[in-house]
C-alpha positions in Angstrom: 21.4 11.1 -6.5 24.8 9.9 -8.1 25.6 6.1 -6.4 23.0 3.3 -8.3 21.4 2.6 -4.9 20.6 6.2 -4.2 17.3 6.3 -6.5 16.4 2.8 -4.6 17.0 4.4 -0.9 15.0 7.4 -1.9 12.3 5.5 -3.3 11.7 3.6 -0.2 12.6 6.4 2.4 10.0 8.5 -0.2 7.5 5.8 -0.1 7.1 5.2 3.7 6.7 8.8 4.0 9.6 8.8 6.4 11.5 11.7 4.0 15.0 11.9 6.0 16.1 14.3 3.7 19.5 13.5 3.3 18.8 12.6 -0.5 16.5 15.2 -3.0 15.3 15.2 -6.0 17.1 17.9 -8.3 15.3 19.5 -11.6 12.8 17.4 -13.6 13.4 14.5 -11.1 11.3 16.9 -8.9 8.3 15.7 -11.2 9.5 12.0 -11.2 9.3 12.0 -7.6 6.3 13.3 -7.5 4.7 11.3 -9.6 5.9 8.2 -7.6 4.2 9.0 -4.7 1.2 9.6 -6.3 1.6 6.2 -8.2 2.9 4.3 -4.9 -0.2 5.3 -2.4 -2.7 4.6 -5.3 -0.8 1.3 -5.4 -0.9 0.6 -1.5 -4.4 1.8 -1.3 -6.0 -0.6 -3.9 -4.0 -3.5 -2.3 -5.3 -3.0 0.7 -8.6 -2.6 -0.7 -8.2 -5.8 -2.1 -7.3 -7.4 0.6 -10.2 -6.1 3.1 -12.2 -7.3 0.4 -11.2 -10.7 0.3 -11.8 -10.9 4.1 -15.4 -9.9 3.9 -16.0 -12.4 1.3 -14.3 -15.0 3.4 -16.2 -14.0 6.3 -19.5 -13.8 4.4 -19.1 -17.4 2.8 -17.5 -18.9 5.4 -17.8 -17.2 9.3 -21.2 -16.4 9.1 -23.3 -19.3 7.6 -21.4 -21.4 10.3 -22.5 -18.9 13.0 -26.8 -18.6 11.3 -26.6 -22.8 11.5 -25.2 -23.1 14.8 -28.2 -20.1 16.5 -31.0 -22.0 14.4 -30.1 -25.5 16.1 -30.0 -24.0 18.9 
């Protein structure tokens, strides 16, 4: 990695697990890299848990009281 965007374009190709291979990690960067993928899917994952949780609470609150009301009037 020797060119400033070079740690950026191996982050990203790193993080979506494409992993061209045209740029490695060398010596204790090994570690670093390492370490960043650990910290990125732990990062994704608790996003999207976050999000999927939101969701259910809309639908709780929201989508499904509407729905109850509507099959008692009926």
């Amino acid at each position: 990695m020797t060119s400033p965007p070079s740690p950026f374009y191996f982050s990203f190709v790193t993080q979506t697990t494409l992993g061209y291979g045209d740029v490695k990690p060398l010596g204790w960067t090994r570690l670093v890299a390492a370490v960043q993928v650990f910290i990125g899917v732990l990062l994704v994952t608790l996003i999207l848990a976050r999000a999927v949780s939101d969701v259910a609470l809309y639908v709780k609150l929201f989508i499904l009281p509407d729905q109850d009301g509507a099959a008692h009037s009926a």
